[in-house]
ZAMARGU-4260 file (C-alpha; in steps of 0.2 Angstrom, whole numbers, plus 5000, padded with zeros to 4 digits):
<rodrens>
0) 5224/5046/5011 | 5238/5048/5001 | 5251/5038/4997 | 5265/5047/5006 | 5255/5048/5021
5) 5250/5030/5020 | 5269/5028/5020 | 5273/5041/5034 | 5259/5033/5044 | 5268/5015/5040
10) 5286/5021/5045 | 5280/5031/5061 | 5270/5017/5066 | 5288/5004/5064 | 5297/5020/5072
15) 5286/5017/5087 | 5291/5001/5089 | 5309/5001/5084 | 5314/5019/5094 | 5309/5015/5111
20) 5321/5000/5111 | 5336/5007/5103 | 5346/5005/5118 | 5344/4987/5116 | 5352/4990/5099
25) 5366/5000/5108 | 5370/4986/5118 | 5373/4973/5107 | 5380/4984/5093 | 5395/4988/5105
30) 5394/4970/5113 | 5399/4966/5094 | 5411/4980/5091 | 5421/4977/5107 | 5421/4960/5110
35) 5420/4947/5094 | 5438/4941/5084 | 5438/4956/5076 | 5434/4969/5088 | 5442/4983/5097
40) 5445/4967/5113 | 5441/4952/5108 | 5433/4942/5124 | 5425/4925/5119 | 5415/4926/5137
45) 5407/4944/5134 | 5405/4941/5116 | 5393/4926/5119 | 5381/4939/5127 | 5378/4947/5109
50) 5370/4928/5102 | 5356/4927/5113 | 5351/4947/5114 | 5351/4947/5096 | 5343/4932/5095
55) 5329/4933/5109 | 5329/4950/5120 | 5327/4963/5107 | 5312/4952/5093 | 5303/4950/5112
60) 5306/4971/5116 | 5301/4977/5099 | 5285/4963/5099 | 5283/4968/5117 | 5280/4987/5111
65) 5272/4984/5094 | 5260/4973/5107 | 5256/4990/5118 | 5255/5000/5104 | 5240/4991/5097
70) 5233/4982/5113 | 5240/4992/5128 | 5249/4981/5143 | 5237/4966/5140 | 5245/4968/5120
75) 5264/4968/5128 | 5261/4953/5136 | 5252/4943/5121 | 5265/4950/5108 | 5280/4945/5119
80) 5274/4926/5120 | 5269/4927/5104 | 5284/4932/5093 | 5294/4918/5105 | 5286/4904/5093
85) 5291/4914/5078 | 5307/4912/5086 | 5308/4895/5089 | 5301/4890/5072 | 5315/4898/5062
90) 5329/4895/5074 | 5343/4902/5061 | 5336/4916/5056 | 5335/4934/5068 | 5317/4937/5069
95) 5316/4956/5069 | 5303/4957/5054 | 5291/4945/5063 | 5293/4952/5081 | 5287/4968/5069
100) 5273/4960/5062 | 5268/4948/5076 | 5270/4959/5092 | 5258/4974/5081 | 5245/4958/5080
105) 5244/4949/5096 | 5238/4966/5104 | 5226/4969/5090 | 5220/4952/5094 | 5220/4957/5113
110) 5209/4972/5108 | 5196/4963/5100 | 5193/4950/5113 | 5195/4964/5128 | 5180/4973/5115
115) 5169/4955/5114 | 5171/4955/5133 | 5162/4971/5137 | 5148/4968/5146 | 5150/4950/5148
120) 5163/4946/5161 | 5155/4938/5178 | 5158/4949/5194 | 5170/4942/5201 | 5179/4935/5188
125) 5187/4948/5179 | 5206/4945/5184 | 5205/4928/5180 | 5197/4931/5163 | 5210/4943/5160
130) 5227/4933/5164 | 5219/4917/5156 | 5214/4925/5139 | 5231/4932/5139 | 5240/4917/5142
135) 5230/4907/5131 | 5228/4921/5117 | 5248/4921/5118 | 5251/4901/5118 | 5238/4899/5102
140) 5248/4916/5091 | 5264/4907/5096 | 5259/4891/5087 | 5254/4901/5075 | 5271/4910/5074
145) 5280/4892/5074 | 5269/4884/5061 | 5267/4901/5047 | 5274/4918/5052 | 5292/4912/5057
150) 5294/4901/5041 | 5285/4916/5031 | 5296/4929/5037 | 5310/4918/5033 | 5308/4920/5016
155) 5302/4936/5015 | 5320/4942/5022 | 5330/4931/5010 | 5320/4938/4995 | 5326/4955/5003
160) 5345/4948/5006 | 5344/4941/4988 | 5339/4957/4980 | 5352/4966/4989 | 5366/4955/4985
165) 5361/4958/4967 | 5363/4976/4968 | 5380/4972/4977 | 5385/4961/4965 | 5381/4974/4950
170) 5387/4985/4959 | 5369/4995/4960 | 5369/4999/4978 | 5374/5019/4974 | 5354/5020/4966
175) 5347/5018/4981 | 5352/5034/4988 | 5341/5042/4974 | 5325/5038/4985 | 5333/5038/5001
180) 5338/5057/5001 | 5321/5063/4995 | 5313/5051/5006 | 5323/5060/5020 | 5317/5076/5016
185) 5298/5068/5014 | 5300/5062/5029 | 5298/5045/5022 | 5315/5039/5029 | 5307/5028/5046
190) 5297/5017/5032 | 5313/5014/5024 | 5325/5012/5036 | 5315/5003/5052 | 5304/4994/5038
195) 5319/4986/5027 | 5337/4993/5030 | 5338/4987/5047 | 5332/4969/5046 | 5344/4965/5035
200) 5358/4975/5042 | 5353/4963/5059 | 5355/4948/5047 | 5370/4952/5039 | 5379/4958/5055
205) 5374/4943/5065 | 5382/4935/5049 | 5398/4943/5047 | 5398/4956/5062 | 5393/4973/5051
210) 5382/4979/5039 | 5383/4993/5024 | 5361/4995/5027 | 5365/5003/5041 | 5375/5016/5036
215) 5363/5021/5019 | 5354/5034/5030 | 5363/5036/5043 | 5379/5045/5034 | 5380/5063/5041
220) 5390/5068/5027 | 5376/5071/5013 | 5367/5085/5023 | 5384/5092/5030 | 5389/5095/5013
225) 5372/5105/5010 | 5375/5117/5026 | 5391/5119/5024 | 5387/5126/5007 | 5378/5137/5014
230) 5388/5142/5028 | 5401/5149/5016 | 5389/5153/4998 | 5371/5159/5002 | 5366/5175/4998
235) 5355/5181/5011 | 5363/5184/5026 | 5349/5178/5040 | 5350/5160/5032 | 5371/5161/5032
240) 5371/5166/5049 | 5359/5152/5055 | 5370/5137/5046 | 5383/5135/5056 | 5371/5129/5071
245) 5360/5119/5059 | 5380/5112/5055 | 5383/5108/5074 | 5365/5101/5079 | 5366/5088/5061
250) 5383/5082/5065 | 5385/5080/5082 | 5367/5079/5088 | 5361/5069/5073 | 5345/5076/5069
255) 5346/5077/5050 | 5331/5084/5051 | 5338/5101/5053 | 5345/5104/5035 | 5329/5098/5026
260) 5322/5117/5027 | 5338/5120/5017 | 5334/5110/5003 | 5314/5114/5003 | 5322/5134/5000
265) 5331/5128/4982 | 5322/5110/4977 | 5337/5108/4966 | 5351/5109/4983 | 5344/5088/4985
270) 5354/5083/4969 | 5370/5088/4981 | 5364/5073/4995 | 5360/5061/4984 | 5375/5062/4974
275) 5387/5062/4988 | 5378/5048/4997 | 5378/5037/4981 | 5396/5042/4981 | 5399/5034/4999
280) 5387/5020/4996 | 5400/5017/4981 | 5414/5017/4992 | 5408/5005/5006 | 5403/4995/4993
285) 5420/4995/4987 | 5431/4993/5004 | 5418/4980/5012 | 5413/4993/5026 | 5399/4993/5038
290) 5394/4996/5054 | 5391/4984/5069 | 5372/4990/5072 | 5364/5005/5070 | 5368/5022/5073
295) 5353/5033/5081 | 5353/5047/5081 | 5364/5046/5066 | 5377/5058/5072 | 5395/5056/5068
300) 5398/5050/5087 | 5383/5037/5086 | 5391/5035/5065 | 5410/5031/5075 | 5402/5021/5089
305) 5397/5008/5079 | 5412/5005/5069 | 5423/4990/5068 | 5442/4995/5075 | 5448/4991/5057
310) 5435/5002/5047 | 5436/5017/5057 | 5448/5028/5044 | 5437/5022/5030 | 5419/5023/5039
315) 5427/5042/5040 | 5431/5042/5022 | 5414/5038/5018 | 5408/5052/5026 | 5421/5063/5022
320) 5418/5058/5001 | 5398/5060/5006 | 5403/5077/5014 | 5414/5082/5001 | 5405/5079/4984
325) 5387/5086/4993 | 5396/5102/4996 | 5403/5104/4979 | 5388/5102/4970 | 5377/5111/4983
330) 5392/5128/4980 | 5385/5133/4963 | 5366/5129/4968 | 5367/5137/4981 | 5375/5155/4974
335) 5365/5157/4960 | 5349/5154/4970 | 5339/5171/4971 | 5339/5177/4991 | 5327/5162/5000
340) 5317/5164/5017 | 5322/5149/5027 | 5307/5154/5040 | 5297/5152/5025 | 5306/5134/5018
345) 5304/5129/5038 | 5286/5135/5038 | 5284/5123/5021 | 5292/5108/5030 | 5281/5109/5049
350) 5267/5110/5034 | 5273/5093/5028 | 5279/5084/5044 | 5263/5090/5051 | 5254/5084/5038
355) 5261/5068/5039 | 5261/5066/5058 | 5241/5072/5055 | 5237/5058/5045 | 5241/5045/5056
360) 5227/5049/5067 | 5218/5053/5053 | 5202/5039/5057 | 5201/5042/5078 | 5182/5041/5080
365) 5177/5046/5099 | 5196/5051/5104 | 5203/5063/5117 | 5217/5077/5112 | 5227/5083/5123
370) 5233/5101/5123 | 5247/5099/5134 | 5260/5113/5142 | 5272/5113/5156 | 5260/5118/5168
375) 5244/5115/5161 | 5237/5129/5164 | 5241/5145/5151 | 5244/5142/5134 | 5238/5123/5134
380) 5221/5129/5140 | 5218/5142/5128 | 5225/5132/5113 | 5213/5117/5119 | 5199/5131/5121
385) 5202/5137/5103 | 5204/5119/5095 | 5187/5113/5103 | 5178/5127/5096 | 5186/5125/5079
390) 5182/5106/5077 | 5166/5103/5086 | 5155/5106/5073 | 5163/5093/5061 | 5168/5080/5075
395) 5157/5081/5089 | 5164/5065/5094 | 5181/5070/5099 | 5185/5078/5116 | 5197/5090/5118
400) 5208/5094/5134 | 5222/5102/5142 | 5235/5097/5155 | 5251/5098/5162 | 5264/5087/5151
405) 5268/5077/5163 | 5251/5072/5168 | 5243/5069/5151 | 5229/5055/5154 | 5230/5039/5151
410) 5216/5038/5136 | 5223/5053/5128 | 5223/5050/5107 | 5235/5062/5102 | 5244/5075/5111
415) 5248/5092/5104 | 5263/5102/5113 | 5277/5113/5109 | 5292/5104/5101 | 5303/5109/5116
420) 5291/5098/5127 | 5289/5083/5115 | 5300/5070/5122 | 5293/5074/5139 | 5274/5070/5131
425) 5282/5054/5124 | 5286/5046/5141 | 5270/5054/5149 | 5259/5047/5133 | 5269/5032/5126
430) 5250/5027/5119 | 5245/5045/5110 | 5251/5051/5093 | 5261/5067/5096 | 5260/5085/5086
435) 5274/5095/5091 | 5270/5114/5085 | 5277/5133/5088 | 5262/5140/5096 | 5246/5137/5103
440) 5236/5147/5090 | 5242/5148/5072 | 5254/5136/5070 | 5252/5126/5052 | 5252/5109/5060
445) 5237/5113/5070 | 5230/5119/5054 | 5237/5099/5047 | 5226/5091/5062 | 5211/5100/5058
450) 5210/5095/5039 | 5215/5075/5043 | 5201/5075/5057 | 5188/5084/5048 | 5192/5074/5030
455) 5186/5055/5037 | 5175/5050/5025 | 5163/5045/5039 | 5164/5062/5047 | 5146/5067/5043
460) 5139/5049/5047 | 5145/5053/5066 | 5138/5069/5068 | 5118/5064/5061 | 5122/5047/5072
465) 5131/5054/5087 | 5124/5065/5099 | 5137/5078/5104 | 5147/5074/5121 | 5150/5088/5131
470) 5168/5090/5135 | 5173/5087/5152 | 5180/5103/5154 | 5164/5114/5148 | 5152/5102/5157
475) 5163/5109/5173 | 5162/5126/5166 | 5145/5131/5174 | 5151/5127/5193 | 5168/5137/5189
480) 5168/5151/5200 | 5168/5167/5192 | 5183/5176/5188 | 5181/5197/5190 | 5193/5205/5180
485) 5194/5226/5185 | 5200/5241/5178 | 5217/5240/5189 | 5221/5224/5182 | 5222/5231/5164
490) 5236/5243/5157 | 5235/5249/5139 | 5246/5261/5129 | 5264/5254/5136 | 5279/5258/5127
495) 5290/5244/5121 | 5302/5236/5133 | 5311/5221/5131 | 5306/5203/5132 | 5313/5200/5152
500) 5307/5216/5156 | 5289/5216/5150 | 5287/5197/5161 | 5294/5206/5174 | 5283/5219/5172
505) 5268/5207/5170 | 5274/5199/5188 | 5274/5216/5197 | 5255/5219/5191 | 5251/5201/5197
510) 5259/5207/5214 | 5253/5223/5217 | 5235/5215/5214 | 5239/5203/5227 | 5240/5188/5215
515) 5256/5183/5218 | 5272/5185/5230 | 5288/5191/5222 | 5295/5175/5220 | 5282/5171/5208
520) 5290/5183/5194 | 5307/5176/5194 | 5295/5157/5191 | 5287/5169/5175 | 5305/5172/5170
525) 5311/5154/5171 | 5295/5149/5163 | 5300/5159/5147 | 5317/5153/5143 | 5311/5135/5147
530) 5297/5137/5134 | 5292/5154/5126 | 5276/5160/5130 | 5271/5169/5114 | 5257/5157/5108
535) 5257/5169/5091 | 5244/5182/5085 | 5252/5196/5093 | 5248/5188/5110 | 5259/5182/5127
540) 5253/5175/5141 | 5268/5173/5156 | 5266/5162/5170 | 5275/5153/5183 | 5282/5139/5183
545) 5275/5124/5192 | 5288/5125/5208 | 5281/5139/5211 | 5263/5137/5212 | 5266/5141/5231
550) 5269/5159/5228 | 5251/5161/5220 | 5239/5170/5236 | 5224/5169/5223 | 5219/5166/5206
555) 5222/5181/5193 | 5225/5188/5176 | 5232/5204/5171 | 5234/5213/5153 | 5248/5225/5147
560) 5245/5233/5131 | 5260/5236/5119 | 5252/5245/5104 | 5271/5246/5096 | 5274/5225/5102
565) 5288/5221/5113 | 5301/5208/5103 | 5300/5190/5106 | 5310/5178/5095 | 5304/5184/5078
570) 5287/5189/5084 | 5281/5206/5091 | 5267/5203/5108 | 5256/5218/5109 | 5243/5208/5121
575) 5251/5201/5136 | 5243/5193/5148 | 5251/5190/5166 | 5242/5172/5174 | 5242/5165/5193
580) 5231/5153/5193 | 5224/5143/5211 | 5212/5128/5203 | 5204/5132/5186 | 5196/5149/5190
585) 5208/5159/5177 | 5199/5146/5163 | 5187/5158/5161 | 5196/5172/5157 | 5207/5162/5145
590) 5191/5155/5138 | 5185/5174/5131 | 5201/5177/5127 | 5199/5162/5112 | 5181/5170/5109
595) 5188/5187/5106 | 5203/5178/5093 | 5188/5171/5083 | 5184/5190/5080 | 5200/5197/5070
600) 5193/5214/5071 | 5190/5215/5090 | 5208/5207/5091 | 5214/5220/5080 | 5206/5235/5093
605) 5209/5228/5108 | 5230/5229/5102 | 5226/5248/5098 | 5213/5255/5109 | 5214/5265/5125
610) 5196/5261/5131 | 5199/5252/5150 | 5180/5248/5152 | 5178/5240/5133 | 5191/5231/5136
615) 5186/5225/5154 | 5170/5221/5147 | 5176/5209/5133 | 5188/5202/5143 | 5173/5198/5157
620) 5161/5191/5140 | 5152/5206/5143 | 5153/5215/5126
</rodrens>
């Protein structure tokens, strides 16, 4: 692994901890901006509240999490005891680093005693075995806590405070924007920010009631600058157009995310944000800003939230400066930039994010993916299909499923869905590492996965030592009921139509075959603007939506060929596929259909030809 993915696996691993709690922060961020002396209404009753949150409620949420990550719900409960000796044995000091360190460990510790248990537990006995060794596993980490990590961590953060006010006192704190801004674009920022910045922001705003670490990397003006250079300066016309709405989603929605593509297109473009953040970094140096607590997303209303009534014009200089020295030294770089592809520079950062989000479940041995769609039952099932043939060889021990979103299983490892569907998969799978992608079939950070799993250096040793598992969905495969696909459910040489009406056109098959009632194809509609159902490779495969599985009379699939493609997003669908599907009987179907995509030359003809009966006969796995 290298040493960018170890650091990306580190920061998403603090993200996990930190994000599902932000709210907490929230809360006692504007318990502090509102209510202390200085605030926006100062209320000695409401501002006690922020001491003890600060203090007690969020360490014990972020050890509670860092506990479940590592241990599940028995790991919540020992890492929630636990960090409260860490607590107690440094009483002056916010214990956010050790509620990071000891929450993670308690439910490691959890693990290991639930493992050595395995076998051993007397019937009869296991819920008392369980609810003693957590209470007891909890009460010996919290001595531990009191006597070593609280004291440790102590010192670790004052060596931190120390070195930052040196670079405050020099006047240095404008360099660290040369490694924050690349780190960003890296997407090295969680590391950074959850692993350093905001710790000491916590302690110096329990302190003196705001911080400048949390506005380093939270300042939206850097990457403003950069888009709005664009919006005015670039060249080719497809990336000018897209700007301003990459403008709208950075600063109001606070997904910085957005403008990195941008900078990937012309590497030089980052001298812009790190110039203009070292520029606002110098100027909240300067007039003693900072912000209350930290601002996620870090959008210009989360940005405002947070400040202090008496810093809210120059919080907004700050960004303003950042905003406006990004954009005059992204202009030039920008114009004299030969015409770029930002699908391509997009293309090259869901490589890199996908790389990263890979590698952090880089070392599963026996896990379970989880190919996951709204429904669970089109594109998650063929991508699942595909996936297992294409890893099963080098990882026999990994199982690979599909399911509905929603319902994604309890043991699942790592959840792979569309990035439209992610934060759905995060509630549903709090437990599973998620890879967000385009599409089901070619999308560069399935091809990410594939290289972290099959690159463990064990690999091999599992596959002379493990027999093969059958995946619960194959070893179901044989009492399937077979699904006949006919001559009349296939239509070849169509001419193109639009993206609506070829759905539409796919429903109407599906009801004159019987499969469906009419309602159904305003469901395949809805379906489509919810989450496309191009998978890539020339391929659709519309569907209802799950309300609607009540219009379906019986399982079928349907196929309308477009040889000239019918337009959908920036992708042409010459293969469509229309699906109602009653149990798992439409499996099959989609099962051949991931056969026939090994095979680029029967793809290729099946696009083309005007053969009914070789194309029925593929379909069926006949050919």
């Amino acid at each position: 692994m290298s040493i960018r993915e170890g650091l990306s696996k580190f920061g998403k691993f603090l993200s996990g901890m930190v994000m599902p709690n932000i709210g907490a922060f929230i809360a006692w961020g504007f318990l502090t901006a509102l209510f202390i002396p200085t605030g926006w209404l100062p209320n000695e009753q409401f501002a006690s509240i922020a001491t003890p949150m600060l203090s007690y409620l969020i360490p014990v949420l972020i050890a509670a999490q860092g506990g479940y990550l590592t241990g599940g719900d028995r790991g919540r409960i020992a890492g929630a005891i636990a960090v409260i000796g860490c607590i107690a044995g440094a009483p002056d000091t916010t214990m956010l680093m050790g509620a990071m360190v000891m929450g993670p460990f308690a439910g490691w510790v959890v693990k290991l005693f639930d493992r050595f248990m395995e076998g051993r537990t007397p019937a009869g006995f296991e819920m008392l075995i369980d609810n003693f060794s957590v209470g007891i596993i909890g009460m010996l980490l919290a001595m531990l806590g009191y006597i070593a990590i609280g004291p440790i961590m102590t010192t670790i953060l004052a060596v931190l405070m120390g070195g930052v006010q040196i670079l405050m006192q020099y006047g240095l704190m404008p360099l660290l924007a040369i490694f924050i801004e690349p780190a960003k674009v890296l997407f090295l920022n969680n590391a950074i920010n959850h692993g350093i910045f905001t710790p000491i922001g916590i302690a110096q705003a329990e302190a003196t009631g705001r911080s400048i670490m949390y506005m380093l990397e939270a300042n939206p003006g850097p990457g403003l600058g950069v888009l709005l250079a664009y919006c005015f300066f670039c060249k080719d016309a497809k990336t000018r157009q897209s700007a301003p709405g990459a403008v709208i989603i950075h600063f109001f929605g606070g997904i910085h995310e957005i403008y990195f593509p941008y900078v990937l297109m012309n590497p030089k473009v980052i001298v812009a944000p790190i110039v203009g953040n070292m520029c606002a970094i110098a100027w909240y140096s300067f007039t003693g800003a900072g912000l209350t607590s930290a601002a996620s997303p870090g959008s210009i209303i989360a940005f405002l939230s947070m400040t202090p009534s008496d810093l809210l014009l120059v919080n907004l200089a700050g960004v303003a400066i950042a905003a406006g020295v990004s954009f005059a030294i992204a202009v030039p770089l920008v114009r004299s930039m030969a015409v770029a592809d930002l699908d391509q520079a997009s293309q090259q950062m869901r490589e890199m994010k996908g790389s990263a989000e890979a590698a952090v479940i880089s070392d599963t041995q026996g896990g379970k993916i989880v190919f996951a769609c709204d429904a669970g039952m089109g594109s998650s099932a063929m991508g699942a299909t595909r996936f297992r043939n294409r890893v099963k060889a080098e990882r026999p021990d990994l199982t690979v499923e599909h399911s509905s979103v929603d319902t994604v299983p309890g043991d699942a490892s790592i959840v792979v869905c569309q990035r439209v569907l992610s934060e759905r998969a995060r509630k549903s799978a709090p437990q599973a590492q998620i890879v967000t992608i385009d599409n089901f079939l070619d999308d560069p950070a399935l091809d990410a996965l594939y290289k972290a799993l099959t690159q463990i250096s064990h690999a091999s040793e599992l596959m002379e030592t493990t027999p093969a598992p059958a995946p619960a969905q194959q070893a179901e495969a044989d009492d399937r009921p077979s699904l006949a696909i006919t001559a009349a459910d296939v239509q070849l040489g169509l001419a193109p139509v639009d993206r609506e009406s070829c759905i539409r056109a796919s429903g109407a098959l599906l009801v004159e075959r019987g499969c469906v009632e009419r309602p159904y194809v305003d469901a395949m509609v809805e379906r489509d603007r919810l989450t496309s159902v191009y998978i890539g490779m020339g391929i659709a495969i519309p569907h209802g939506t799950n309300e609607a599985k009540d219009a379906v009379e019986r399982t079928g699939v349907v196929l309308q060929q477009y040889p000239e493609g019918v337009p959908w997003g920036d992708e042409r669908a010459q293969l469509v596929f229309g699906i109602a599907g009653r149990g798992e009987e439409h499996l099959e179907v989609l099962a051949n259909i991931c056969r026939i995509l090994e095979d680029e030359a029967v793809l290729e003809k099946m696009k083309t030809t005007d053969d009914v009966d070789w194309v029925v006969s593929v379909l069926s796995g006949r050919a």
